[in-house]
C-alpha positions as CSV (number, residue, x, y, z in Angstrom):
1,X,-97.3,105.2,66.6
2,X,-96.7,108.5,64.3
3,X,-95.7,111.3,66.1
4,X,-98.4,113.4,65.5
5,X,-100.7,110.6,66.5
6,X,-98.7,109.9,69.5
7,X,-98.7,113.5,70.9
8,X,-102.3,113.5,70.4
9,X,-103.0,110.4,72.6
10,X,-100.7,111.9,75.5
11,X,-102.6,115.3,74.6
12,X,-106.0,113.5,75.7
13,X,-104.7,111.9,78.7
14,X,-103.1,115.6,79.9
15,X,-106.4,117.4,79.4
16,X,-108.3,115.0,81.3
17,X,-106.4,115.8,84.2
18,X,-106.5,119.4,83.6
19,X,-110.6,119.3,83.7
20,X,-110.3,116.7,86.5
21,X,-107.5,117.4,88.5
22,X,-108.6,114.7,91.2
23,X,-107.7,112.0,88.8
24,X,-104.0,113.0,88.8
25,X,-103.1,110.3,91.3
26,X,-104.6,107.7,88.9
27,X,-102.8,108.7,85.5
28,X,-100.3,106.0,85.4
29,X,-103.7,103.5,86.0
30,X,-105.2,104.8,83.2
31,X,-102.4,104.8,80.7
32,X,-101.8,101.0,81.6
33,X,-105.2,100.7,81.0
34,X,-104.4,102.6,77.5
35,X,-101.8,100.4,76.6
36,X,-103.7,96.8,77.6
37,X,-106.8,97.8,75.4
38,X,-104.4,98.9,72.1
39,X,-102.1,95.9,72.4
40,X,-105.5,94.2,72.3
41,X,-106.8,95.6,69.6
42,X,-103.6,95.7,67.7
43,X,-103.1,92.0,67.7
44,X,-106.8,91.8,66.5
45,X,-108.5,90.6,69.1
46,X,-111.7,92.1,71.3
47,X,-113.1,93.5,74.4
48,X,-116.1,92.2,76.3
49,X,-117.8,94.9,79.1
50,X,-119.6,93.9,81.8
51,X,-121.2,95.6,85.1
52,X,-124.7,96.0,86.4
53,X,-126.9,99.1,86.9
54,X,-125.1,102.5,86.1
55,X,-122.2,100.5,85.2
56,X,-124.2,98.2,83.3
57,X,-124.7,101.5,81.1
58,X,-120.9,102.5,81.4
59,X,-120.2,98.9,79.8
60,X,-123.0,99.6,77.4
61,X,-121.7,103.4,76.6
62,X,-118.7,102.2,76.1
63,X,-119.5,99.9,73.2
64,X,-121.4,102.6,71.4
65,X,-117.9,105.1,71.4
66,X,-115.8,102.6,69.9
67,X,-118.0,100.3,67.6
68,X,-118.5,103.2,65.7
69,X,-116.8,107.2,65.2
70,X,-116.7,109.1,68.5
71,X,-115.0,112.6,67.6
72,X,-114.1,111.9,64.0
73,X,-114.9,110.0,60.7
74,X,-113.1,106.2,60.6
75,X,-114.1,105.3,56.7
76,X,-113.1,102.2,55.5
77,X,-110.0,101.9,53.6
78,X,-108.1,100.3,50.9
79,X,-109.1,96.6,50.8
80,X,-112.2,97.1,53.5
81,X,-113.6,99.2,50.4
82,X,-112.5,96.9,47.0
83,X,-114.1,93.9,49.2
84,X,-117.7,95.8,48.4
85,X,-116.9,95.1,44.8
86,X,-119.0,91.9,45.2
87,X,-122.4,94.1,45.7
88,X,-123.7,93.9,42.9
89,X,-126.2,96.9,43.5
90,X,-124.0,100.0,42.8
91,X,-126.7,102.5,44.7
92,X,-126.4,100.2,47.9
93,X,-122.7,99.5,47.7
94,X,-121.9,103.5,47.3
95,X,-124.6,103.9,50.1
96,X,-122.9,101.2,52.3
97,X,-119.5,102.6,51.7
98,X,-120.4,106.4,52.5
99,X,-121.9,105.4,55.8
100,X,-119.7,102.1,57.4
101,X,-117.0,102.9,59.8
102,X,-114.0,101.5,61.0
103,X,-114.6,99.8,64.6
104,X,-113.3,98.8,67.2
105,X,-114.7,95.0,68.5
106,X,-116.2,95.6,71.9
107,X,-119.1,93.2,73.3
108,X,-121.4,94.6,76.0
109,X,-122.1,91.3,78.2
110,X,-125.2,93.3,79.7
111,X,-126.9,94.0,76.3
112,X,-128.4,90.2,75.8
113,X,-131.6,89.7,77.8
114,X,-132.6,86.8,76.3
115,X,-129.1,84.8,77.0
116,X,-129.3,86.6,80.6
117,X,-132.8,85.6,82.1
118,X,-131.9,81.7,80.2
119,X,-128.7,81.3,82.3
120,X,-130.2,82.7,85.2
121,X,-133.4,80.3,85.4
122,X,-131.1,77.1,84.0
123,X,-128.0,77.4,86.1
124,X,-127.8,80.3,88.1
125,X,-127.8,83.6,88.3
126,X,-124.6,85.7,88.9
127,X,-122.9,83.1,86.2
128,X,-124.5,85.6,82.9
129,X,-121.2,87.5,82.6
130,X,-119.0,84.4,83.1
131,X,-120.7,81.9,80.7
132,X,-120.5,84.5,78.0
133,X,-116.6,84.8,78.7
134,X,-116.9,81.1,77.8
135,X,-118.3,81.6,74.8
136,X,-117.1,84.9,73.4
137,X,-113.5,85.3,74.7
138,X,-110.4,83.5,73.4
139,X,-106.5,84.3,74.6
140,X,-106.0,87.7,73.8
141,X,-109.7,89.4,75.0
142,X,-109.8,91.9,77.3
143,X,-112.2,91.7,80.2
144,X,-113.0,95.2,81.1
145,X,-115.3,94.9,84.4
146,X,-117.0,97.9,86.0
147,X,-117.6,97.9,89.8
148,X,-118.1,100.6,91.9
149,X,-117.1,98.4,95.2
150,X,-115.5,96.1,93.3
151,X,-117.6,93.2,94.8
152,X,-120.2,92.5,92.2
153,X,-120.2,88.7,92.1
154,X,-121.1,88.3,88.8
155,X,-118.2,90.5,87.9
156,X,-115.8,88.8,89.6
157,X,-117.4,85.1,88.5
158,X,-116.7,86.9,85.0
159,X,-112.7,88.4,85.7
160,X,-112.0,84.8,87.2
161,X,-113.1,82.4,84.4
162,X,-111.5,85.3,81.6
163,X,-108.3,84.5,83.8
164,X,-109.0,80.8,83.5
165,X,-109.0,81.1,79.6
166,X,-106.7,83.7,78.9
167,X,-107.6,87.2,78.4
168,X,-106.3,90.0,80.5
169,X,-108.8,91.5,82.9
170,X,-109.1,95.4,83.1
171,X,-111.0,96.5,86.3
172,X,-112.5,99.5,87.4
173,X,-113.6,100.4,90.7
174,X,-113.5,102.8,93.6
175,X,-110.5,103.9,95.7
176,X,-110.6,100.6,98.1
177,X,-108.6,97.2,97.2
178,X,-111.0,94.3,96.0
179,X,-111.5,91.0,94.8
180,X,-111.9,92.1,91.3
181,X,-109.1,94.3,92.0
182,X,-106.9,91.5,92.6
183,X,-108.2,89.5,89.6
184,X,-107.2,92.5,87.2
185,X,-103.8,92.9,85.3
186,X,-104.8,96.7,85.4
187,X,-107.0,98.1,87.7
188,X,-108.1,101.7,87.9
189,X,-109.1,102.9,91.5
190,X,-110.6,106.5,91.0
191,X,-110.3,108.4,94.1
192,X,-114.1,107.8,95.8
193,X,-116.0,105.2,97.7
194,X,-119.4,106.1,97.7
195,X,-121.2,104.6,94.1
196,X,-122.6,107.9,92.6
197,X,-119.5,109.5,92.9
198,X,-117.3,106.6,91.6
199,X,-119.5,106.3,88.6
200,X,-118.9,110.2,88.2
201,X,-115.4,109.7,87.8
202,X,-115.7,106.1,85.6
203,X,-117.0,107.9,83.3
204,X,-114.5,110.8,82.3
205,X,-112.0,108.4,82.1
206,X,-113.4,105.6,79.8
207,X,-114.2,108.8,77.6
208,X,-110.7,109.8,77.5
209,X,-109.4,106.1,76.7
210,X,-112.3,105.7,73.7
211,X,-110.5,108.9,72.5
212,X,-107.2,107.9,73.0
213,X,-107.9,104.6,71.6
214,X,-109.9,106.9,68.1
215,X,-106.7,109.2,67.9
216,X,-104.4,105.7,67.7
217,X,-106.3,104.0,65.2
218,X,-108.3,106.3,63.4
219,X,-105.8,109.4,63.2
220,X,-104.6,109.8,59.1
221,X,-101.1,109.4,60.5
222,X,-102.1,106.0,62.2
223,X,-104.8,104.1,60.5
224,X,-102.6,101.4,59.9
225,X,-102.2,100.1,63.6
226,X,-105.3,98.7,63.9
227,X,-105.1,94.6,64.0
228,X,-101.1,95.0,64.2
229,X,-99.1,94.6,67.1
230,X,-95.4,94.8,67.4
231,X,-94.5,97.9,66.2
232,X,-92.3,101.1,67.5
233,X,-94.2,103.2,70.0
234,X,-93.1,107.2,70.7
235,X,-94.2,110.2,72.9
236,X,-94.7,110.2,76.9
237,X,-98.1,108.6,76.7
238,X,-95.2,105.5,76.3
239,X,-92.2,106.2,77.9
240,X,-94.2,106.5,80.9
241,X,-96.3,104.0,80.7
242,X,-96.3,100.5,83.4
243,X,-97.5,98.2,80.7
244,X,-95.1,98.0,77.9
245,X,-96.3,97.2,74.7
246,X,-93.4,95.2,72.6
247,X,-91.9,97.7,70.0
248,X,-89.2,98.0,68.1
249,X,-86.5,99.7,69.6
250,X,-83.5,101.2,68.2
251,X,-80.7,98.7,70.5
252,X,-78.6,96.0,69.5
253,X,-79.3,92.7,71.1
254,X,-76.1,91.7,70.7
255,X,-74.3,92.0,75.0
256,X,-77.4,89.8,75.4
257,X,-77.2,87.2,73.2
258,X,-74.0,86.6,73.9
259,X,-74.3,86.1,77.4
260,X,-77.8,84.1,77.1
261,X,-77.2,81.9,74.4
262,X,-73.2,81.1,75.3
263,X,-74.4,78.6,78.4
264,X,-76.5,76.9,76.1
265,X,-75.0,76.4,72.4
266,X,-72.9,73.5,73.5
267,X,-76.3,71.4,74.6
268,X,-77.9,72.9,71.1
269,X,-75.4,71.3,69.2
270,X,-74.7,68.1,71.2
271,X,-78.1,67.2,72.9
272,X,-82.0,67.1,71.8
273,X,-83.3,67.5,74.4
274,X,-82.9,68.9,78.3
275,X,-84.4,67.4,81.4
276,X,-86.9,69.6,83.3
277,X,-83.9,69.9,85.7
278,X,-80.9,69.4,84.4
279,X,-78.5,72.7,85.4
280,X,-76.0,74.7,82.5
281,X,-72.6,73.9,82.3
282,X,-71.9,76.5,84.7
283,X,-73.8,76.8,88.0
284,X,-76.6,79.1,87.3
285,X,-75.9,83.1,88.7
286,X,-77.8,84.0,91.8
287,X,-79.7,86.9,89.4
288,X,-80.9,86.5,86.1
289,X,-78.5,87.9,83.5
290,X,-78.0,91.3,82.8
291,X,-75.2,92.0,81.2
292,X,-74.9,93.4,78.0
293,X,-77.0,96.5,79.1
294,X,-78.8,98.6,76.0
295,X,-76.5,101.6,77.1
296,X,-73.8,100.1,75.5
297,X,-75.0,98.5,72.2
298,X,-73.3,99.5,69.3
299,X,-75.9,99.1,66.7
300,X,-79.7,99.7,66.3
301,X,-82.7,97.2,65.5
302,X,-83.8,99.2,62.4
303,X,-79.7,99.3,61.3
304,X,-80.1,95.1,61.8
305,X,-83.1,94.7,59.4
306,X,-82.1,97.2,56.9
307,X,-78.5,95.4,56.9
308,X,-80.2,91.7,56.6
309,X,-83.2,93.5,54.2
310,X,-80.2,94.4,51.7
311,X,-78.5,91.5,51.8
312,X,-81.2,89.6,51.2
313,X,-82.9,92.3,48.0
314,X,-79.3,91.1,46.3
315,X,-80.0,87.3,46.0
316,X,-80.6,86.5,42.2
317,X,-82.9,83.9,40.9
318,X,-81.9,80.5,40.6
319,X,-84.2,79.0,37.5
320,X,-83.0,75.3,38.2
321,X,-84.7,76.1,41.6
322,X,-87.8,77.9,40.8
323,X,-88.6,74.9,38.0
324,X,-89.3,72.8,41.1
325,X,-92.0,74.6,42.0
326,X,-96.0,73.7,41.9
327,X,-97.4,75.3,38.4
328,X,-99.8,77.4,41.0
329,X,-97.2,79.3,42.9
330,X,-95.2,80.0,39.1
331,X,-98.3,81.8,38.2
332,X,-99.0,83.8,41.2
333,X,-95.1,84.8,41.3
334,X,-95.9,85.5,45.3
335,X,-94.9,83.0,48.1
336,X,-97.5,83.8,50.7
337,X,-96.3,82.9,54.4
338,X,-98.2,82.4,56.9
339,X,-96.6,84.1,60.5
340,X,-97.6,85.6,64.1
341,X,-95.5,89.0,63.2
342,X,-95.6,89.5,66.7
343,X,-92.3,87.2,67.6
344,X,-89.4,89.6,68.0
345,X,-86.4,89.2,66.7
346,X,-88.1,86.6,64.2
347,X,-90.8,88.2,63.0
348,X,-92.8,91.7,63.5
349,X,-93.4,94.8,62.0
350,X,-91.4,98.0,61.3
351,X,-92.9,101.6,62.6
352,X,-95.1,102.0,60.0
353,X,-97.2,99.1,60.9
354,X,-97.7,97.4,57.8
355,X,-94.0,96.2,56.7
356,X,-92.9,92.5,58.1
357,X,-89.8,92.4,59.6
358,X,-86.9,90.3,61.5
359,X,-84.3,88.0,60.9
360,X,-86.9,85.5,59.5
361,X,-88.1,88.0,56.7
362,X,-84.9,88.5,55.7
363,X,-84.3,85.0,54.9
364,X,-87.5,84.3,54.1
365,X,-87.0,87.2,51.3
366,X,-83.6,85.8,50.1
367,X,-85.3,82.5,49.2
368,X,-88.0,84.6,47.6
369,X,-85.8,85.8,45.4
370,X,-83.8,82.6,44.8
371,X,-87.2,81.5,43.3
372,X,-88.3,84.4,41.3
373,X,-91.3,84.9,44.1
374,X,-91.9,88.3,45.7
375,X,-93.0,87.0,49.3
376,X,-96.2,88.1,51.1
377,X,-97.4,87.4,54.5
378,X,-100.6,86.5,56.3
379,X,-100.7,87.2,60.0
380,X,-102.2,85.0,62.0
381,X,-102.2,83.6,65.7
382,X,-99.6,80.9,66.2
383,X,-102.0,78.1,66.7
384,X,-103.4,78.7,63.8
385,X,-100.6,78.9,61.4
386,X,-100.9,75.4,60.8
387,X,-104.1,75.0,59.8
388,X,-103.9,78.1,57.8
389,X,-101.3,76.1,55.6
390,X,-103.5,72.8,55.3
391,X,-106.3,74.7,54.4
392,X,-104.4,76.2,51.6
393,X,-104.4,80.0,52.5
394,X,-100.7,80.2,52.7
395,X,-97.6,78.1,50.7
396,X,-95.7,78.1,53.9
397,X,-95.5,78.6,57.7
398,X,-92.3,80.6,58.8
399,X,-92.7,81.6,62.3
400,X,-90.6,80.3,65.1
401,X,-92.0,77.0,64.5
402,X,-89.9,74.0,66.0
403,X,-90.0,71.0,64.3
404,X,-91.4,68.4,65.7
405,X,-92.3,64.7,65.7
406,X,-95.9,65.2,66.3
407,X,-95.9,68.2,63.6
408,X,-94.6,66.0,61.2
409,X,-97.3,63.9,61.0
410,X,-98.9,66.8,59.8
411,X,-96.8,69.1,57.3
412,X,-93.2,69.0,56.4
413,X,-90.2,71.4,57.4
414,X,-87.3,73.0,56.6
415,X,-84.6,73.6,59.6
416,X,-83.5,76.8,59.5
417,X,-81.7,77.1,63.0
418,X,-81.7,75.9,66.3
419,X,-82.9,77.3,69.8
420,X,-84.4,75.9,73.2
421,X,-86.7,77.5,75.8
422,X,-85.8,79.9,78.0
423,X,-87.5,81.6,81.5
424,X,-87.6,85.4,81.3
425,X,-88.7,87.0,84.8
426,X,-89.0,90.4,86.3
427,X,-86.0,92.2,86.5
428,X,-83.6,90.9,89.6
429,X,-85.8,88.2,89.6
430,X,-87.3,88.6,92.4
431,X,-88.9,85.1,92.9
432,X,-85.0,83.9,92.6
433,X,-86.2,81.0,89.9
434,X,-82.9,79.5,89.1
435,X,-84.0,75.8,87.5
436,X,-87.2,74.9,85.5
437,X,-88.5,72.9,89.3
438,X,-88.7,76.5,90.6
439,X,-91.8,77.0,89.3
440,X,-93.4,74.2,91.0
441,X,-96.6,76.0,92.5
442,X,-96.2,79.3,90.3
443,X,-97.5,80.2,87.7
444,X,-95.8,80.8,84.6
445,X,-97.6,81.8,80.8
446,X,-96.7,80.3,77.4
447,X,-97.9,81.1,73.9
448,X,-101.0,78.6,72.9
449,X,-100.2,76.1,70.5
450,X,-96.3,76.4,71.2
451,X,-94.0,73.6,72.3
452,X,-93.2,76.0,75.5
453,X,-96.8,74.9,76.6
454,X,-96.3,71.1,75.9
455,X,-93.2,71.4,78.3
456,X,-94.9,73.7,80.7
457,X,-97.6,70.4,81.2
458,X,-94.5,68.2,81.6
459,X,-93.0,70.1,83.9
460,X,-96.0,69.9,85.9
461,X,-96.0,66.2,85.8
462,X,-92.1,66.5,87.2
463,X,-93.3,68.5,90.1
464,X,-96.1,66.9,91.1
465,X,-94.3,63.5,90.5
466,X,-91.5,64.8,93.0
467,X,-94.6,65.4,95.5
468,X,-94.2,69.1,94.8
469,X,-97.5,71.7,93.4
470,X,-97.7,72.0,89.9
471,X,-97.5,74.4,87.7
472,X,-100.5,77.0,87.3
473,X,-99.8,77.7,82.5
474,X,-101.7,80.8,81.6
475,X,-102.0,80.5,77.9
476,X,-101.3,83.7,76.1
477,X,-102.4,84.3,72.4
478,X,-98.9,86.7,71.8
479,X,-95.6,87.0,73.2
480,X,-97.0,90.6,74.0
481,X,-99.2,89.5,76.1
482,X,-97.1,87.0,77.8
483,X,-94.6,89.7,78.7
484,X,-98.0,92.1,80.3
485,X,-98.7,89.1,82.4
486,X,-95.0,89.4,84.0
487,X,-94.8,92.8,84.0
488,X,-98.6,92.7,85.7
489,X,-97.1,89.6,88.2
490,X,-99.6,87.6,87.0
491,X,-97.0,85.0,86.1
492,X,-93.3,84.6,87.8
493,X,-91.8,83.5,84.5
494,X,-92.6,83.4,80.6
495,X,-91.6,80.4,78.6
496,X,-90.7,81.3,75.3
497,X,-87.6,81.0,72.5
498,X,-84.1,82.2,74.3
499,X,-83.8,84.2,71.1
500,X,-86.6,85.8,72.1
501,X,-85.7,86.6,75.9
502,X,-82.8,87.9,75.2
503,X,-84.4,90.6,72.5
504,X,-87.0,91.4,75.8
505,X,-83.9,91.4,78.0
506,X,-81.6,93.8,75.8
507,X,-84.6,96.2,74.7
508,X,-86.1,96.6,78.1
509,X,-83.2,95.8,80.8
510,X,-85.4,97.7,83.5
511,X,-87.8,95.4,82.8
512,X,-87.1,91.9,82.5
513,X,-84.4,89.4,83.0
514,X,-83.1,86.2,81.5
515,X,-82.2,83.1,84.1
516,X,-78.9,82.1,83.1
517,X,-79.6,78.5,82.4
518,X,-79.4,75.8,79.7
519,X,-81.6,75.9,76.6
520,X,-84.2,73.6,77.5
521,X,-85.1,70.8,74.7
522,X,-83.2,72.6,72.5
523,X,-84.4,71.8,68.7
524,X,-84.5,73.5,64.5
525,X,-87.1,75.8,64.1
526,X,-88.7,74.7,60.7
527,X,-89.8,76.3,57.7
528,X,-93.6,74.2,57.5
529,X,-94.8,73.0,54.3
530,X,-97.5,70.8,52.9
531,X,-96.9,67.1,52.9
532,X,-98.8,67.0,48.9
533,X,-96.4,69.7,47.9
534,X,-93.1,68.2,47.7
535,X,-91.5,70.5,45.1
536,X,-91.9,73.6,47.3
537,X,-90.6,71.5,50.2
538,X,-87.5,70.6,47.6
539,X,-87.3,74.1,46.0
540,X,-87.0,76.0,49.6
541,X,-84.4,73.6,50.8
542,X,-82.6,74.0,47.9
543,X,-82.4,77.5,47.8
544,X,-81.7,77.9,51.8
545,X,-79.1,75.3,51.2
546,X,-77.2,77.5,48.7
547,X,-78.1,80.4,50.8
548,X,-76.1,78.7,53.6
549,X,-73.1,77.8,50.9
550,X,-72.4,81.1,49.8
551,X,-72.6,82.7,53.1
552,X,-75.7,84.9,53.1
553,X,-77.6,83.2,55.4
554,X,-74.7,83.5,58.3
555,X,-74.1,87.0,57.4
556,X,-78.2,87.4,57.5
557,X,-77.6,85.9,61.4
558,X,-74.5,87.9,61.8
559,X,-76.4,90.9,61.0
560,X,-79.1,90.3,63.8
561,X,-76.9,89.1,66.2
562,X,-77.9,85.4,66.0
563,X,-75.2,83.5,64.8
564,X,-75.1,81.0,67.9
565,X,-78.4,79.3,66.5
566,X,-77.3,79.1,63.0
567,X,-77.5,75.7,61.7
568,X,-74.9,74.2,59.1
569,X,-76.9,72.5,56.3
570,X,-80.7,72.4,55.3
571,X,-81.9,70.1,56.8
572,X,-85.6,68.0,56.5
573,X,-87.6,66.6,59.1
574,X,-84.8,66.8,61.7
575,X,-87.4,67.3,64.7
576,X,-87.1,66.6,68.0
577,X,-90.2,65.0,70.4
578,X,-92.7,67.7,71.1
């Protein structure tokens, strides 16, 4: 966020609490509530509304403030207007573009009668809310329920199943714990208990979020956040704020990776793969790590991609290369990539928004260049990256992919280095998880689609095998979202890439912890082709290949603090079961 945009934002929140100075005991709720809806919207995803009578027309108000301008224009930009090339009626394509806005996807669960009265006659009727969760919401969603008492069945029906498939549940209620309460990963109690005067205060404050939520995405300085995620965040609105969004932030990783990778880079190199309870070579600490603190790194995110960006801006073209490649990708001189750009230190954005970065941009640049391409990127969720590729969207996945057996049978792919799953928890780890069987009976969240959710069903199996509760996986669309789940204690642990941990561990040391133990199934992440495109498969080989010869792609690692992952040659199809 700009800094003008970001003073704004905190500007709103401060004057709601000058005109209602009872709500100063609830600030922090609402800027957790603040930073749950933007990371939503920023990683393109939506919010669904629900409540029933005058909250059934909070959940409704609050549609009509952000589908459409609240306190200033939101014209379409840039692409959104050249897309309105294809009306071919010039008076209804200026007349369209003068009066469309820029929205903000919110669903009012109230609003559809028809839907409504049918699930209420054919199955039953507090399930109207929760079927529609069913239909409408996918990992990612926000539920935002309204309740004065926080009891309202149909609400809760509704917060439970958006748990069940999810999305993160945003609650509002009066001043008394509830069940919806305790379904929420941010509830906002407003200080009342009788219902007119809880709906009193409800409604000041979703005001003030719809404006908060304008003045982030619609401000001039800002327009760019909107379905982006993973960029640097300034101003107190954030330094203060419970939920932390993942940003870029100006640390080295290096104390970290050091410490979390070192137990573990003898098993990467020697060993596919690492029972569900098999201990490092070192008994595992009695806290998670935490050395390495970000007080004493010596270099700065931004001075780690702008080092890797320049190394990679000097690799030359190598024709003997680039003549391998498909006659369509000569002519369009891009490679497009398809990535999540929410996967830090492999892929995100820079401040702006807009600009990919991350160790796997670098290198995915550097081969660029080796084949006279200019590389381009479309973001997508990471179980779709695939079937992006097959259907021809994109020349390439590059995006923390491992290589697998099972994804072999589908595409083809590069290795490009080498990591395992790790477990991040809260800070001290405070559920003291020191193996993988620890989480027996907890619950733990992995990205959809990844290979951390494959081994979080198998650990399951080993739990419930050793006559022990399994494990409860809450699938997450984003590594942001994992990391509000632990941060909200919906989960006791995230399973995600060590590389990845450690970044979450070095950037926000008050906030999370790594447990010291072995990479588990440790395996290449892969650069994923298509199987009917066998000169880009050759081409990118050959140019990471020379890329690791002449030393760029080490000093690429080197420059993000990741050479413990590096791998030695190019390999292709060197998966591991998954």
């Amino acid at each position: 966020m700009s800094g003008s945009s970001a003073d704004e934002v905190a500007g709103i929140l401060s004057d709601l609490v000058r005109r209602r100075p009872e709500l100063a005991p609830v600030t922090d709720q609402v800027q957790a509530a603040f930073d749950l809806l933007r990371t939503a919207f920023a990683g393109g995803h939506k919010v669904l509304t629900c409540g029933n009578g005058g909250s059934a027309a909070d959940a409704g108000h609050i549609v009509g403030e952000l589908m459409k301008s609240m306190s200033r224009r939101r014209p379409l930009q840039g692409d959104e207007n050249a897309a309105f090339g294809v009306v071919a009626s010039v008076e209804q394509r200026d007349y369209l573009l003068a009066h469309l806005e820029r929205a903000l996807p919110v669903i009012d669960l109230g609003s559809h009668q028809t839907l409504l009265s049918a699930i209420g006659n054919d199955t039953a009727g507090d399930m109207g809310f929760a079927q529609q969760v069913i239909g409408y919401g996918r990992p990612g969603d926000v539920l935002w329920g309204l309740s004065t008492s926080g009891r309202s069945r149909n609400v809760i029906l509704a917060a439970a199943t958006a748990r069940a498939r999810g999305l993160s549940v945003l609650a509002f209620t009066g001043s008394s714990p509830s069940p919806l309460g305790d379904l929420a990963d941010v509830s906002v109690r407003v200080p009342a208990e009788s219902t007119p005067q809880v709906q009193e205060l409800h409604l000041p404050i979703y005001h003030a979020l719809c404006e908060m939520l304008e003045a982030f995405f619609f401000s001039s300085t800002a327009a760019a956040n909107l379905g982006t995620e993973n960029r640097q965040r300034k101003g107190s609105i954030m330094k203060t704020s419970p939920i932390r969004n993942r940003r870029r932030i100006t640390m080295s990783v290096t104390g970290i990776l050091a410490v979390a990778l070192a137990a573990g880079a003898t098993a990467c190199s020697s060993s596919s793969s690492s029972s569900a309870s098999a201990p490092a070579s070192s008994a595992p600490s009695s806290s998670a790590t935490s050395t390495g603190s970000a007080a004493s790194a010596s270099s700065s995110i931004n001075q780690e991609n702008t080092a890797a960006m320049a190394l990679a801006a000097g690799v030359k073209e190598v024709p003997s290369l680039a003549a391998k490649l498909p006659s369509s990708i000569v002519s369009s001189k891009q490679l497009v990539i398809a990535a999540q750009l929410t996967q830090p230190p492999d892929d995100m954005y820079e401040a702006d928004g807009t600009t990919p970065e991350g160790f796997e941009v670098a290198l995915a640049t550097a081969i660029g260049n080796e084949l006279g391409l200019k590389v381009s990127y479309v973001p997508g969720a990471f179980d779709s990256l695939i079937t992006t590729l097959q259907a021809g969207r994109v020349d390439m996945t590059m995006s923390a992919m491992n290589d697998t057996l099972t994804r072999e049978k589908t595409i083809d792919f590069v290795d490009y280095l080498t990591d395992g799953i790790g477990l991040l928890v809260n800070a001290g780890n405070p559920d003291n998880i020191q193996t993988p069987t620890d989480l027996c009976g907890k619950s733990v969240t992995a990205v959809s689609g990844s290979t951390q959710q494959a081994y979080a069903a198998q650990l399951s199996s080993t739990c419930t095998k050793a006559g022990k509760s399994p494990v409860t996986l809450i699938l997450s669309s984003t590594t942001a979202q994992e990391t509000i789940s632990l941060e909200t204690k919906r989960v006791v642990a995230v399973l995600n890439d060590n590389i990845t941990d450690a970044y979450d561990v070095a950037t926000s040391p008050s906030l999370f912890s790594a447990v010291n133990y072995a990479p588990i199934e440790p395996g290449p992440y892969g650069i994923g082709v298509n199987k009917n495109d066998p000169g880009l498969l050759a081409a990118i080989q050959g140019g990471l290949q020379d890329l690791i010869a002449d030393g760029t792609y080490g000093k690429i690692l080197q420059d993000w603090q990741l050479t413990s992952v590096e791998l030695k040659s190019a390999t292709v199809n060197h998966g591991t079961a998954g």
